[in-house]
N, C-alpha and C positions, 0 to 999 in steps of 0.2 A: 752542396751547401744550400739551405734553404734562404730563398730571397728576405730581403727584411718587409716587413709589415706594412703599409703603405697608409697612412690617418684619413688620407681623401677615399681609398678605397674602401674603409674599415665606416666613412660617415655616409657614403654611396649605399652600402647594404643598408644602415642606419635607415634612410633617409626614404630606399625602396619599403622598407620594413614597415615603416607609418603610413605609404600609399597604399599597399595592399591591408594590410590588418585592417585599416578605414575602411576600406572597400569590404575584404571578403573576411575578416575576423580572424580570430587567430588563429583557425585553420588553414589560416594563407599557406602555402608550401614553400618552403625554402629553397625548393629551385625556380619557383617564381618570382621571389625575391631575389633570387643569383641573376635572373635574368632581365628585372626591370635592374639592378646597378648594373648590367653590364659585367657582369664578372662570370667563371665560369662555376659551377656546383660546388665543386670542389673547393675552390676561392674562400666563397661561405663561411665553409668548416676551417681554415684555417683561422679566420678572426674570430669564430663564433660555435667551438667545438659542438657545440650541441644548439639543437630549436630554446631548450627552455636556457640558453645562458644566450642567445641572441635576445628571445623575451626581456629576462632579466639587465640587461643593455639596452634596451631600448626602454625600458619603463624608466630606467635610472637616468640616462639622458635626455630624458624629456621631464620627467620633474626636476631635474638639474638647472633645465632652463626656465623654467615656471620659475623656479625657486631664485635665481638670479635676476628674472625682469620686477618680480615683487620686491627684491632689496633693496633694486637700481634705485639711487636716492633716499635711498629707506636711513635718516639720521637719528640720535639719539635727541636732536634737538624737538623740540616740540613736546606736547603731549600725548598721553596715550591715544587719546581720542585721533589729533595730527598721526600719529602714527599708524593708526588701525587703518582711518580713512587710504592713507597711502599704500597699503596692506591691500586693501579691500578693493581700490581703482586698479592698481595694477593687477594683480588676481583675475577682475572677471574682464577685464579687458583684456589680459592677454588668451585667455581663454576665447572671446567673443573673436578674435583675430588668428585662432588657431584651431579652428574644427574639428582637420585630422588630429591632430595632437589630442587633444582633446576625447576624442572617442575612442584611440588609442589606449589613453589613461583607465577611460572607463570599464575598456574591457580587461587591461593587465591588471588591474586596480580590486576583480572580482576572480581574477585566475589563481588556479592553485600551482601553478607554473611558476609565478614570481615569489622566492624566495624570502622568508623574515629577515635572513640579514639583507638581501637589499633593500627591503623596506625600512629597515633600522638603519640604515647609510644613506636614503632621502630624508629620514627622520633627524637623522643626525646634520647632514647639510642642511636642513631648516628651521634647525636651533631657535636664530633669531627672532623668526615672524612665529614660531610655535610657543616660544616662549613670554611675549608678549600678549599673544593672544591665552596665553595658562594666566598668564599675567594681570590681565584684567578682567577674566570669568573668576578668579579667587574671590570677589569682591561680591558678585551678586550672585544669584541663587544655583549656579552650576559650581560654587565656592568647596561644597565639600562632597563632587564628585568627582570619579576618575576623571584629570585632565584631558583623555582623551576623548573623553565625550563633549566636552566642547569642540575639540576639535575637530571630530566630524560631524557635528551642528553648523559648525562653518564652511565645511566643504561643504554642507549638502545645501546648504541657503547660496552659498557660490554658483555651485551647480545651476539651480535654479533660476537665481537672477541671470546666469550668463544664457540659457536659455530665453528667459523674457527679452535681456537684450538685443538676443542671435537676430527673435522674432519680429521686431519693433527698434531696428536700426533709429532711426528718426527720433526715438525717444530713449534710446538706450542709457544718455547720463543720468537721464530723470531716474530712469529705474534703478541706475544702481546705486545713485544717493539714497535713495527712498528704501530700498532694499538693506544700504548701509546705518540708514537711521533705524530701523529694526534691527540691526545685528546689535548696534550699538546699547541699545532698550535693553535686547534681552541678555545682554554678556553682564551689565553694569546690576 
């Protein structure tokens, strides 16, 4: 009888999987990663049958978690503008607070490894802030284009400012207010 499945084990490889891919890209080896969790090769492939459905599990739980600290507090109270602002602080801050994650994202984000429907089940977990932000480009000049190009005008000025801030700790709010009052100009 096969042992049952262990979630601390299963966020172990996880969590190996972000240190190496950081470091050596995603040609990191998955017995590399067996062996920064502490598990044995073998181990691996029972959570994670294959290299591209470990990928596809790690890109999904890490925009899982992007996607939940941008909520935290995210109400329907306030304005769009209240809302984006809260959108847009949590976003490059948790970003600016998460490097590996973060370079993680960038490289599964351009792999052909990572699958469209997991990308439509990050898509779909981030209904809320995705649709807010469709929500107030309708209005100004990205109004009658694909919704998804706003959207990645917003990842990529995210990007960006989280960069500046990475660079210029000491000044990092200034920047991503300043960075948010441009987003804000050019959505509206």
């Amino acid at each position: 009888m096969a042992r049952p499945k262990s979630e601390e084990r299963r966020q172990s490889i996880l969590d190996s999987a972000i240190r190496l891919v950081a470091r050596e890209g995603l040609s990191a080896a998955t017995a590399a990663i067996a062996k920064e969790a502490g598990v044995p090769n073998g181990s691996l492939f029972t959570y994670f049958p294959t290299k591209a459905d470990l990928l596809n599990a790690l890109y999904l739980e890490v925009k899982r978690e992007l996607i939940s600290s941008v909520e935290d507090g995210l109400s329907d109270a306030g304005g769009e503008r209240e809302q984006l602002l809260h959108l847009w602080t949590r976003w490059t801050h948790w970003e600016a607070a998460h490097p590996e994650k973060r370079q993680v994202l960038a490289q599964l984000a351009v792999s052909d490894e990572v699958l469209e429907s997991t990308k439509e089940a990050v898509l779909a977990a981030a209904h809320r802030p995705v649709s807010l932000v469709h929500q107030i480009a309708r209005h100004g000049a990205l109004g009658d284009q694909d919704p998804a190009l706003a959207g990645a005008m917003v990842e990529a000025l995210a990007s960006t400012t989280t960069d500046f801030m990475s660079r210029d700790p000491e000044h990092a709010e200034q920047i991503c207010l300043a960075a948010f009052e441009f987003l804000w100009k050019a959505l509206r």
